[in-house]
FILO-946924 format. One line per 2 residues: number of its first residue (from 1); their letters; for each residue y, x negated, z negated of C-alpha. Coordinates in nm, 4 decimals, decimal comma, always signed. Example, Ala and Ser with C-alpha at 12.3 -4.5 7.8 and 13.67 -1.06 7.14 Angstrom:
REM residues 2
1 = as = -0,4500:-1,2300:-0,7800 | -0,1060:-1,3670:-0,7140
//
This chain:
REM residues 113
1 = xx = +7,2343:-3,5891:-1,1863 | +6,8864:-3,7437:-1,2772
3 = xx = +6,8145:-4,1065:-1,2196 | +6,4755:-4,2096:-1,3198
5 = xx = +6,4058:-4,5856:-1,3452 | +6,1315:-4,8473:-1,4956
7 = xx = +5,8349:-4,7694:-1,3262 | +5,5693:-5,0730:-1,1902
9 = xx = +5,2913:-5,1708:-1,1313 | +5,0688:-5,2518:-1,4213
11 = xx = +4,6749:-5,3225:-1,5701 | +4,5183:-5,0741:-1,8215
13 = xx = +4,6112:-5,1232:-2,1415 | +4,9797:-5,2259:-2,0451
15 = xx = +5,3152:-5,1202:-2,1414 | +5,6254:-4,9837:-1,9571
17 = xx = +5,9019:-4,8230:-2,1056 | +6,1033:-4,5738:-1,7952
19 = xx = +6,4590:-4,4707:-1,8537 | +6,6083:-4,1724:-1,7269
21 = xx = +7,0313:-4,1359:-1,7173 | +7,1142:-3,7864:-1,6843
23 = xx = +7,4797:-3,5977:-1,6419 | +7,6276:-3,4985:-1,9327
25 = xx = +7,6111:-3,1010:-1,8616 | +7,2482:-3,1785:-1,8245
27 = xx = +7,1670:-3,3846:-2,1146 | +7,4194:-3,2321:-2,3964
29 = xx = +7,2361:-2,9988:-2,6303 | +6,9518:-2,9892:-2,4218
31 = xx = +6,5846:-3,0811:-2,4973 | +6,4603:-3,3214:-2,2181
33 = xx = +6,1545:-3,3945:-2,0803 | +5,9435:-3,6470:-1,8875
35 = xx = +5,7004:-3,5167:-1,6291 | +5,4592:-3,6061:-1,4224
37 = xx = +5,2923:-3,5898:-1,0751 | +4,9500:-3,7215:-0,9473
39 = xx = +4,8850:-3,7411:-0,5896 | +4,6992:-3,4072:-0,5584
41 = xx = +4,7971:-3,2525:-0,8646 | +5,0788:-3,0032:-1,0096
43 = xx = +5,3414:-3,1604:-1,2007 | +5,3198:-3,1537:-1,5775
45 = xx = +5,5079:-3,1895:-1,8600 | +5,4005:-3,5263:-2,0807
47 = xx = +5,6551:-3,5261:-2,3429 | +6,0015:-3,3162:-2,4671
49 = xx = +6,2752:-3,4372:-2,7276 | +6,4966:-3,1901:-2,8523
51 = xx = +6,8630:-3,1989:-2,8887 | +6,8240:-3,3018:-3,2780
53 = xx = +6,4988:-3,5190:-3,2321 | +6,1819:-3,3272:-3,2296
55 = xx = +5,9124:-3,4295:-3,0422 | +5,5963:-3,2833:-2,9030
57 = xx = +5,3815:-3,4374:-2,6533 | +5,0609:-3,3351:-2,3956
59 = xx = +4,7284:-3,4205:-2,5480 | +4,6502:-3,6577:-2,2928
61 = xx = +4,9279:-3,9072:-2,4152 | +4,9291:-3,8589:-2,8093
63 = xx = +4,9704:-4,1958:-2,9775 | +4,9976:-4,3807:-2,6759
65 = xx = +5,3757:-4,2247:-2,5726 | +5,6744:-4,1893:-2,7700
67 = xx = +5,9760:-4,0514:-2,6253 | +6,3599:-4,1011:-2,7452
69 = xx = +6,6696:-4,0414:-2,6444 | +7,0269:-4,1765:-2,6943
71 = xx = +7,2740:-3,9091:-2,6785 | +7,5693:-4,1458:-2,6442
73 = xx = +7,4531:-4,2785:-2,3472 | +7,2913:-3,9226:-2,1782
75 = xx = +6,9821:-4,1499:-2,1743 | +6,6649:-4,0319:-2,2661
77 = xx = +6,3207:-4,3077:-2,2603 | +5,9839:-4,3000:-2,2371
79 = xx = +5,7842:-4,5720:-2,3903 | +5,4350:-4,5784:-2,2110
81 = xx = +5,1222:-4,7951:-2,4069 | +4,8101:-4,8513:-2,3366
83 = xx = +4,8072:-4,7361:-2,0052 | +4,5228:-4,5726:-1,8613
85 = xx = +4,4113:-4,5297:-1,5045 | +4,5107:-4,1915:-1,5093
87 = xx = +4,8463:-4,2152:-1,6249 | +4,8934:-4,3122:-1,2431
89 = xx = +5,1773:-4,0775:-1,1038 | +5,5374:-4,0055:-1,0206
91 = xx = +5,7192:-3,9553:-1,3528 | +6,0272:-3,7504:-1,3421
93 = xx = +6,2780:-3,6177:-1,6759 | +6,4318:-3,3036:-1,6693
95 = xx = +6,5535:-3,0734:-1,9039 | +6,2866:-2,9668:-2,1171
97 = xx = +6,2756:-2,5696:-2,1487 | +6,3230:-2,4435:-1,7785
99 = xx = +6,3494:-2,7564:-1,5564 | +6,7325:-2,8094:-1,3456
101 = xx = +6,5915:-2,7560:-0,9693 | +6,7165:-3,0661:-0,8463
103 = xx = +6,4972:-3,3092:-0,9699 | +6,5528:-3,6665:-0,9661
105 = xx = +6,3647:-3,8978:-0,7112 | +6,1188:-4,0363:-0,9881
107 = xx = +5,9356:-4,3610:-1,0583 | +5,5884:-4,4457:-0,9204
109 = xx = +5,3835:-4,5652:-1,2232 | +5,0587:-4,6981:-1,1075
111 = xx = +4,7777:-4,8319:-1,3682 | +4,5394:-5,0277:-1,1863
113 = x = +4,1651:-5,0496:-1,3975
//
């Protein structure tokens, strides 16, 4: 019901923008999220979009992130810039209040210095 995709390989400083297709009972009316996992680490929530649009994102990633969504397509995006080293990690979306509990597989983004 979550398919994450657009993740790579990439040098600080670079871009990638992941996509994440959701079901429709998921993704209608619901704020979604992107989170993410570091080897080692809890998962976290990086950024939410509301149902009409809001946004509100983790310190870490302010001005670097932006996510969207497209609600005729149950698709929301996360576009990723200037990559840092420590943006390295599994990045899943979800919903955005109190997560679904089957989680998609991810995608590995890894920032190489």
């Amino acid at each position: 019901q979550l398919v994450e995709s657009g993740g790579g390989s990439v040098q600080a400083g670079g871009s990638l923008r992941l996509s994440c297709v959701a079901s429709r009972s998921l993704f209608s009316k619901n704020s979604m999220g992107w989170y993410r996992q570091a080897p080692g680490k809890q998962r976290e929530l990086v950024a939410r979009i509301t149902s009409g649009g809001d946004t509100n994102y983790t310190n870490s990633v302010k001005g670097r992130f932006t996510i969207s969504r497209d609600n005729a397509k149950n698709t929301v995006y996360l576009q990723m810039n200037s990559l840092k080293a420590e943006d390295t990690a599994v990045y899943y979306c979800n919903t955005g209040v109190i997560p679904f509990p089957n989680w998609g597989q991810g995608t590995q983004v890894t920032v190489s210095p």
